[in-house]
LUMLUM-140420 format. One line per field, with one value per residue (C-alpha): x, y, z; residue number from 1; residue in three letters. Coordinates in steps of 0.25 Angstrom, whole numbers, plus 5000, padded with zeros to 4 digits. Example, Ala and Ser with C-alpha at 12.3 -4.5 7.8 and 13.67 -1.06 7.14 Angstrom:
BEGIN
c1 [5049,5055]
c2 [4982,4996]
c3 [5031,5029]
pos [1,2]
code [ALA,SER]
***
This chain:
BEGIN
c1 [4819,4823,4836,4839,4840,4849,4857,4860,4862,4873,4880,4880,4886,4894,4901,4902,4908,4913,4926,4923,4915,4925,4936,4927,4924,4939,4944,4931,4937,4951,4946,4938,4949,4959,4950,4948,4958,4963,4949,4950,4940,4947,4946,4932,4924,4909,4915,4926,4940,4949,4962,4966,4979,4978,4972,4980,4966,4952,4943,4935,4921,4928,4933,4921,4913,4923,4923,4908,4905,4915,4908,4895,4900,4905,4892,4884,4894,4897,4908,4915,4912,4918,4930,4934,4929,4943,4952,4949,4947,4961,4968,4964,4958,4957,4963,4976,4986,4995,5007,5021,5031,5031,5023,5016,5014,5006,4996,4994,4990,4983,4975,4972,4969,4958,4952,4937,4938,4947,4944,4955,4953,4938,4943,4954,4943,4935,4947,4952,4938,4937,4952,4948,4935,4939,4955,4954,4956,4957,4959,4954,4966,4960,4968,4963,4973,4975,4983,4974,4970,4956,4954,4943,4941,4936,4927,4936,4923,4924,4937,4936,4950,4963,4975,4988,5003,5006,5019,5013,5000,5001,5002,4988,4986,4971,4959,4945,4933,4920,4911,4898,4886,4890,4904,4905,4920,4927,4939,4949,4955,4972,4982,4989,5003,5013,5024,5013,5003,5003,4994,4984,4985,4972,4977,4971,4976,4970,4965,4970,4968,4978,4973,4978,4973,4974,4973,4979,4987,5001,5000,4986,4979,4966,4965,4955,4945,4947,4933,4936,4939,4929,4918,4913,4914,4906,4897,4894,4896,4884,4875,4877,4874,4861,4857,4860,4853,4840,4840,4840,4830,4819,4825,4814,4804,4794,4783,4771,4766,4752,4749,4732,4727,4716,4706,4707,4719,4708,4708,4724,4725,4714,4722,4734,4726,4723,4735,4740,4732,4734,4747,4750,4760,4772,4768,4753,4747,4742,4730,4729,4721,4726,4726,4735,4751,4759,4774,4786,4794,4807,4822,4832,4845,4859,4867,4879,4887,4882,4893,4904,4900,4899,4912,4919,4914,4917,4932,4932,4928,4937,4949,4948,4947,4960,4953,4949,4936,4934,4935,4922,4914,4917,4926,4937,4940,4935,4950,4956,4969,4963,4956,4970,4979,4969,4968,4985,4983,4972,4980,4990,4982,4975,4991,4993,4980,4985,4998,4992,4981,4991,5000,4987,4984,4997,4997,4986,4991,5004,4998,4990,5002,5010,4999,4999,5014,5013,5006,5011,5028,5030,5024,5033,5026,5034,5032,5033,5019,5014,5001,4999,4986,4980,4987,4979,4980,4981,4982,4995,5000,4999,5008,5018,5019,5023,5032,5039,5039,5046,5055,5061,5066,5075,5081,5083,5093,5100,5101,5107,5117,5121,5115,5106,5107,5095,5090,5088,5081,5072,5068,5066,5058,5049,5050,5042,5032,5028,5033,5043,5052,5065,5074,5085,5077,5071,5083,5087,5075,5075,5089,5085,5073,5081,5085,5100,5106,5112,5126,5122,5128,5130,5123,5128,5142,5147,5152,5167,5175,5187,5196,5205,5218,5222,5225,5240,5241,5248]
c2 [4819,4834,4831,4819,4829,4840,4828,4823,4837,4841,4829,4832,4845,4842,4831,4839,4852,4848,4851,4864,4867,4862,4870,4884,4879,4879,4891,4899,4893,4896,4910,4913,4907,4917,4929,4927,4920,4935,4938,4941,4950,4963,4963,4955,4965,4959,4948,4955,4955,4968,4967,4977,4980,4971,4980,4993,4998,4996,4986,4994,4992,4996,5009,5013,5011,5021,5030,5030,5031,5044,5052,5048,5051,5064,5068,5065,5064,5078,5073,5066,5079,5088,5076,5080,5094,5096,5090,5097,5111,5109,5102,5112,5123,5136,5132,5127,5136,5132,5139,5135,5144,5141,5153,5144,5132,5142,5147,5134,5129,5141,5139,5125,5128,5139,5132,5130,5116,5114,5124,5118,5128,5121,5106,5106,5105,5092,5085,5085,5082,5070,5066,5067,5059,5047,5046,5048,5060,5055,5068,5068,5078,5082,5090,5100,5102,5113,5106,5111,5101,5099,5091,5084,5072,5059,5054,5043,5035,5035,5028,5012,5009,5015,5006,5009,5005,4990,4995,5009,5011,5025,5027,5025,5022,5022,5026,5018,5023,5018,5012,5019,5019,5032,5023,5010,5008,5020,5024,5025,5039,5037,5042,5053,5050,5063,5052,5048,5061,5068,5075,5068,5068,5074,5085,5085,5077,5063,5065,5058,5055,5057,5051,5055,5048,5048,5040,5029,5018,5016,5007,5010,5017,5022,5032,5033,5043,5051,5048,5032,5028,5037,5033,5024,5031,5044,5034,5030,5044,5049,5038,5040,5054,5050,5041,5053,5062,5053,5049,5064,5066,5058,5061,5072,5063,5056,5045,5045,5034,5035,5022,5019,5008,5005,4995,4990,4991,4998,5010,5012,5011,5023,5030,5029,5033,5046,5051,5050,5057,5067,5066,5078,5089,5092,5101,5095,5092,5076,5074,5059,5050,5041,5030,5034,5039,5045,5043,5049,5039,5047,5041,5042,5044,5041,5052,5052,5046,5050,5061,5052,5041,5052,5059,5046,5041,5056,5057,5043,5049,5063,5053,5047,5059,5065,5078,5082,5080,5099,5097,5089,5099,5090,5098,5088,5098,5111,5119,5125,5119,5105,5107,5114,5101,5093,5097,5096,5082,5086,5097,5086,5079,5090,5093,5080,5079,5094,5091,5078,5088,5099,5087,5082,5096,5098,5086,5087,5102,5096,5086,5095,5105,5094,5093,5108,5106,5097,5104,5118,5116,5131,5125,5118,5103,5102,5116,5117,5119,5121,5118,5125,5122,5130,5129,5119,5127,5142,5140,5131,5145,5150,5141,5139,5155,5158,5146,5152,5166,5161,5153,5162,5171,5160,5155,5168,5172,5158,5162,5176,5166,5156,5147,5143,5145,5150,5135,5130,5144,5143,5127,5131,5144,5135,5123,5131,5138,5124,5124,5111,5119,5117,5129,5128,5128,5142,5148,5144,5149,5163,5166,5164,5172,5185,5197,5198,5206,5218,5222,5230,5243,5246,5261,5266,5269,5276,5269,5268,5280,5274,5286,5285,5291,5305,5307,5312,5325,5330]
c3 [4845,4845,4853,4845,4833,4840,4846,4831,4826,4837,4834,4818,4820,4831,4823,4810,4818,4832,4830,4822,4835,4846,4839,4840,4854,4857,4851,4857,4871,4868,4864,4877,4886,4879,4881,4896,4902,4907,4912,4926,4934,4932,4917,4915,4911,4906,4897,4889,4891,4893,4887,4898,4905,4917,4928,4924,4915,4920,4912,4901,4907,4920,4915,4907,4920,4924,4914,4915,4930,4931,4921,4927,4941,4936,4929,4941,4954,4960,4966,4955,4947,4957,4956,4943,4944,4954,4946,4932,4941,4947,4936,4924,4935,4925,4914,4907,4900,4888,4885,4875,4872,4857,4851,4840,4850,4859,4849,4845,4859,4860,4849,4852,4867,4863,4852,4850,4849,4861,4870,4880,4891,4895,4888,4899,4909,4903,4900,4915,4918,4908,4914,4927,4924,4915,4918,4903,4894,4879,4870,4854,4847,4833,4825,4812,4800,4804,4817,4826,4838,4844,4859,4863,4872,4871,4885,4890,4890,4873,4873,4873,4871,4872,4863,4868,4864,4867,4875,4880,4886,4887,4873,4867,4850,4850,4857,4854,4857,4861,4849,4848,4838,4828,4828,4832,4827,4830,4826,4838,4842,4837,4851,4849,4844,4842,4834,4824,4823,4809,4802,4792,4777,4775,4786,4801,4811,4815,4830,4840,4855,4866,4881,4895,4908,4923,4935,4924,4930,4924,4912,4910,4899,4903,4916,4927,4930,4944,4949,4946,4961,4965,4957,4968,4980,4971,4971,4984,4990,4981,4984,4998,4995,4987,5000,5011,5001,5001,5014,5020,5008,5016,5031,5031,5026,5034,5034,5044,5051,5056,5067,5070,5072,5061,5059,5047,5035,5027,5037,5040,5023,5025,5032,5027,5011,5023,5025,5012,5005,5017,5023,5035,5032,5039,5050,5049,5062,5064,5073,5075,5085,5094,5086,5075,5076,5068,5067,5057,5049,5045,5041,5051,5045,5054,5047,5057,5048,5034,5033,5035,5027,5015,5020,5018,5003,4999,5003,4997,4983,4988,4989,4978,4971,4978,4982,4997,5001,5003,4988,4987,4997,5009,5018,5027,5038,5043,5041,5028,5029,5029,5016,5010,5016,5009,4994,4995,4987,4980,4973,4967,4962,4955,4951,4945,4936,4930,4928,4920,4912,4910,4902,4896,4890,4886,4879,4872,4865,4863,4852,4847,4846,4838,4827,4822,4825,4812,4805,4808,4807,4817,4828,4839,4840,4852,4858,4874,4880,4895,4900,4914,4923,4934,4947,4956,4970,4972,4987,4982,4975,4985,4994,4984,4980,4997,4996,4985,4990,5003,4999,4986,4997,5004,4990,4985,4998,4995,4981,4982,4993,4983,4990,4978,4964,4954,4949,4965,4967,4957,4959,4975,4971,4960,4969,4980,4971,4969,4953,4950,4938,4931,4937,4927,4916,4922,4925,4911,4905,4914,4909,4894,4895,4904,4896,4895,4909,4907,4913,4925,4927,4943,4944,4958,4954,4941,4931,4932,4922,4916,4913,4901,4900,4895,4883,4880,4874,4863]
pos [1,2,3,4,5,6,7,8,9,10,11,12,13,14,15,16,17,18,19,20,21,22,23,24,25,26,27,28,29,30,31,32,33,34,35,36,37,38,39,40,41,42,43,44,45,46,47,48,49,50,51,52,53,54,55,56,57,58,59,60,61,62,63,64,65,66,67,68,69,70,71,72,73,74,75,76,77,78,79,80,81,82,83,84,85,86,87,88,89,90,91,92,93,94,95,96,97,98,99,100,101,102,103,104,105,106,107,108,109,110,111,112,113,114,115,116,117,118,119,120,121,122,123,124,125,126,127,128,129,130,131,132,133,134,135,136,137,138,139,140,141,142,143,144,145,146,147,148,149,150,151,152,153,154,155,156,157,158,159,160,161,162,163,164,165,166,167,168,169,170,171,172,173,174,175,176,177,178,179,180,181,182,183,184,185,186,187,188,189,190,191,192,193,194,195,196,197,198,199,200,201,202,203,204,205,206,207,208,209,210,211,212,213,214,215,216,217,218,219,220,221,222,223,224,225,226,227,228,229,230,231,232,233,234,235,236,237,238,239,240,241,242,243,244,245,246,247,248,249,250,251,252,253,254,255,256,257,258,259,260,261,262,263,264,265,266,267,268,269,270,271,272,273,274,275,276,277,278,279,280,281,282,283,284,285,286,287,288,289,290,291,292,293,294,295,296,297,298,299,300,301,302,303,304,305,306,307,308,309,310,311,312,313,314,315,316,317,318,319,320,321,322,323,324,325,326,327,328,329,330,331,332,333,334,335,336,337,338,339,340,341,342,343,344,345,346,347,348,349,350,351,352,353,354,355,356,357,358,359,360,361,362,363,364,365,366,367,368,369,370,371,372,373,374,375,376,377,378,379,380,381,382,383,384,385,386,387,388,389,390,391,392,393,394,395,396,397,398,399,400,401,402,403,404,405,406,407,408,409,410,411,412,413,414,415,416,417,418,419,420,421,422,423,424,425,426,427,428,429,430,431,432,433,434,435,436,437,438,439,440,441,442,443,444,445,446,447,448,449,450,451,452,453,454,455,456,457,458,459,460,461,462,463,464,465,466,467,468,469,470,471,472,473,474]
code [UNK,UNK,UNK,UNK,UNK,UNK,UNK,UNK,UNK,UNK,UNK,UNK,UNK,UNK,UNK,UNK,UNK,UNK,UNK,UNK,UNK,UNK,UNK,UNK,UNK,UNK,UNK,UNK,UNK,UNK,UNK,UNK,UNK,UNK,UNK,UNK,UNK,UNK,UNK,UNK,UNK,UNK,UNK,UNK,UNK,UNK,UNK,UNK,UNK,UNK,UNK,UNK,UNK,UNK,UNK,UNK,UNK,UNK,UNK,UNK,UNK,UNK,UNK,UNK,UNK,UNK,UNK,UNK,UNK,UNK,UNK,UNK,UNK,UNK,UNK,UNK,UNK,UNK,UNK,UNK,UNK,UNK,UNK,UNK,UNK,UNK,UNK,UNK,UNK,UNK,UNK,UNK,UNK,UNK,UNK,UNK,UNK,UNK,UNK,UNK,UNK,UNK,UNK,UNK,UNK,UNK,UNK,UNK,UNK,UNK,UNK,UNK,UNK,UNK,UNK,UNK,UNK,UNK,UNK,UNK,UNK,UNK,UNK,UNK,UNK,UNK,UNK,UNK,UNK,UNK,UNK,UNK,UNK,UNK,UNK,UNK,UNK,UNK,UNK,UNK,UNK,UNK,UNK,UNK,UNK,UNK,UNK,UNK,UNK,UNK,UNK,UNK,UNK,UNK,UNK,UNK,UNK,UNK,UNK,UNK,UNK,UNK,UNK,UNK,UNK,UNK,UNK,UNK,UNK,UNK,UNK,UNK,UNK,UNK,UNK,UNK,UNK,UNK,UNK,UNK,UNK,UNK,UNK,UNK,UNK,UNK,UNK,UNK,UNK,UNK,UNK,UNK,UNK,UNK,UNK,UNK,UNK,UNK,UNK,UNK,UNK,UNK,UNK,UNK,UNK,UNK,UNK,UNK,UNK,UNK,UNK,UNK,UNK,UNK,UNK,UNK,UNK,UNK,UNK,UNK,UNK,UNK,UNK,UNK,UNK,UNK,UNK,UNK,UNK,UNK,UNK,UNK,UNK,UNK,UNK,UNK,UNK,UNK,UNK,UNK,UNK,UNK,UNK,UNK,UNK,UNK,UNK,UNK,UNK,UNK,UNK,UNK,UNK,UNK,UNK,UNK,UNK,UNK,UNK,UNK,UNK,UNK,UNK,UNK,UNK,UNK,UNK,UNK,UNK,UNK,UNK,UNK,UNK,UNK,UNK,UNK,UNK,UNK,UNK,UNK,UNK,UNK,UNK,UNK,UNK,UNK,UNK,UNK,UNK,UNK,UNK,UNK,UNK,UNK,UNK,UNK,UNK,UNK,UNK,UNK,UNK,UNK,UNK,UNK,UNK,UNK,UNK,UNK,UNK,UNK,UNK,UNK,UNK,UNK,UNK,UNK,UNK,UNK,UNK,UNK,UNK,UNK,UNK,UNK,UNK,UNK,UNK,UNK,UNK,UNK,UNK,UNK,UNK,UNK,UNK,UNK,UNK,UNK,UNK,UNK,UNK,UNK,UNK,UNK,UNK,UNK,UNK,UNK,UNK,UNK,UNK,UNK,UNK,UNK,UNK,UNK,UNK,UNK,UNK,UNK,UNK,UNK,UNK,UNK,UNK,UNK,UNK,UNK,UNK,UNK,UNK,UNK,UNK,UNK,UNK,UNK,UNK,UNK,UNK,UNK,UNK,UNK,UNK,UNK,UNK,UNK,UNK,UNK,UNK,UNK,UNK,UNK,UNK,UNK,UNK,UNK,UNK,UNK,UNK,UNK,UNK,UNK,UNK,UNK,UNK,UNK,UNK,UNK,UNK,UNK,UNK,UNK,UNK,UNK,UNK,UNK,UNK,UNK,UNK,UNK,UNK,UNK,UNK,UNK,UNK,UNK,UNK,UNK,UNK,UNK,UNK,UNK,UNK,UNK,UNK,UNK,UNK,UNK,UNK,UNK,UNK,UNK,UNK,UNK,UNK,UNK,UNK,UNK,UNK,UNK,UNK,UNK,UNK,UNK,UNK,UNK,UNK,UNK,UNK,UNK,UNK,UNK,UNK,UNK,UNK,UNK,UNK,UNK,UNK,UNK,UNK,UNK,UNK,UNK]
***
């Protein structure tokens, strides 16, 4: 009787409403087919859809794992930390220093470089560690209305979204961040733009983000950490680690077996509950009869090839890394000239990531300079400003000074010949001290900035007497 009833009631409503239903039905079809018929298994990420750019940018589940496991492996990996240890010790190494030849520009970038709130000298340092780290470094610019700037900078791991230009996707427009419980719709940080920035009505300027990124391929938008192709291989090189460790933990252990031949199950549980409750010492001494044994159980571990197996997962994680395997404590050869041939690469890659941070820094004071510019009209918005890092090799000094030394001896001969004139002498002399410079432009600049030359006055002979003739007398 019951399903008699629903029978009758589905046909009421299924009359009075079918099609209202059928047409729902088709548009919710129409609707899903829409949204998935891009789906493949690249951008399938847990039911969603990732309106992403082909396979140029990772998933967004996919990079925050990222994100998540290279902090994580930083906090608790010593080799992942030592990782991004090297790179910020060799890329900012004792500090950056900050010069421009405009007077006013100077002070200011002084000002803004020792601030309180800035304190650029230490903030150098976890900016190349965050870069390094995430791929990522995303700066928060806050101005006063007194045109004075303030850095800080947002964990890549807070940014949800980056919105780009529909024809440009290095230009960025907004940043979102994640939603939280204090704010559950935030507002998204505006990019930086030097065409559109001006200062409020209300005075102060409206802060801004500005985002560099490495290891990024072409066309993409977000970068990639360092540790991100090594984040496996740390992995399995410290749980091999963990297993050596415990296994050599319990190498030293040992179990006793006691043999007898007892009459009953009762007795041999008796006499296991014995030794128990007193088990021999080392160095003890066992008196037993001839109807009981005793052996020693201990693990035996085959550890002939342990040191290769190890040595082999960390020059994986030392390749990926792009440093030599002496740089993570593990020596390749037993001669010096071995270890100095192989941290040749090394040292261009460190080169590379400064000459990026240097123009990162540089950057950054550049739009910080522009806003005082604006509000003070003395200062030079466009003022020229240099941003010099710490050599990355003394040995390589060293070379490059002798190589210098030797060959100024043989330019200057074919100078004082005619061979040469004093641009080609100046580019070979910098060009072997390891410097790439514009030898016009410093000739051209040393002759502006020499005093005027005096006539010379040859001071071996006397000067020449012109004698005048005599007078006539009256």
């Amino acid at each position: 009787m019951s399903s008699d009833k629903t029978s009758w009631k589905e046909r009421m409503v299924r009359g009075l409403f079918g099609r209202q239903i059928e047409q729902a039905a088709a548009r919710q079809a129409a609707k899903w087919q829409a949204q998935f018929s891009v789906e493949d298994d690249s951008t399938f990420a847990l039911g969603g859809q990732w309106a992403g750019s082909g396979s140029l940018e990772r998933a967004p589940a996919e990079r925050e794992r990222i994100l998540s496991e290279s902090l994580e492996a930083w906090r608790v990996n010593p080799l992942a930390r030592r990782i991004v240890e090297l790179t910020t010790q060799y890329v900012v190494g004792g500090g950056l220093a900050v010069s421009a030849k405009d007077a006013a520009a100077q002070q200011f970038l002084k000002a803004f470089w020792r601030s309180r709130l800035n304190r650029m000298e230490t903030r150098c340092m976890e900016w190349c560690d965050e870069l390094a780290r995430s791929g990522n470094l995303f700066v928060l610019l806050s101005t006063d209305a007194a045109g004075m700037s303030y850095a800080r900078a947002v964990p890549a791991a807070s940014i949800q979204r980056i919105e780009t230009r529909s024809n440009d996707s290095e230009q960025a427009v907004a940043f979102y961040p994640y939603p939280g419980l204090e704010q559950p719709d935030p507002r998204p940080w505006k990019a930086y733009d030097p065409q559109q920035d001006a200062p409020l009505a209300g005075g102060g300027f409206e802060s801004v983000m500005l985002h560099y990124a490495v290891n990024r391929p072409v066309g993409a938008v977000w970068g990639e950490s360092d540790l991100a192709p090594l984040l496996r291989w740390l992995a399995r090189y410290a749980n091999w680690l963990e297993d050596r460790a415990r296994l050599n933990r319990y190498r030293n252990a040992f179990l006793y077996v006691v043999k007898a031949r007892f009459a009953s199950e009762a007795e041999r549980i008796a006499r296991q509950q014995q030794l128990n409750a007193q088990p021999p010492r080392p160095g003890s001494i066992l008196v037993t009869g001839e109807s009981e044994s005793w052996e020693v159980l201990s693990p035996k571990l085959d550890a002939n090839e342990a040191n290769s197996d190890g040595l082999a997962l960390k020059k994986m994680a030392a390749a990926g890394a792009g440093v030599p395997m002496h740089f993570l404590a593990e020596p390749e050869g037993s001669t010096r000239t071995t270890a100095e041939a192989a941290g040749g690469p090394t040292y261009r890659r460190f080169e590379q990531r400064q000459r990026f941070f240097l123009w990162v820094i540089e950057d950054v004071l550049r739009a910080a300079l522009r806003r005082r510019a604006m509000l003070d009209r003395a200062l030079d918005a466009e003022a020229e400003m240099e941003v010099r890092g710490a050599d990355i090799s003394a040995r390589d000094n060293a070379a490059l000074g002798l190589a210098a030394a030797n060959i100024n001896t043989v330019l200057a001969e074919l100078r004082d010949r005619g061979l040469i004139d004093d641009g080609e002498y100046l580019r070979l002399v910098y060009r072997f001290a390891g410097e790439a410079v514009d030898a016009q432009s410093l000739l051209e600049r040393a002759r502006r900035a020499a005093p005027p030359r005096k006539p010379q006055v040859d001071r071996r002979r006397p000067p020449r007497q012109v004698l005048k003739p005599a007078e006539k007398l009256e």
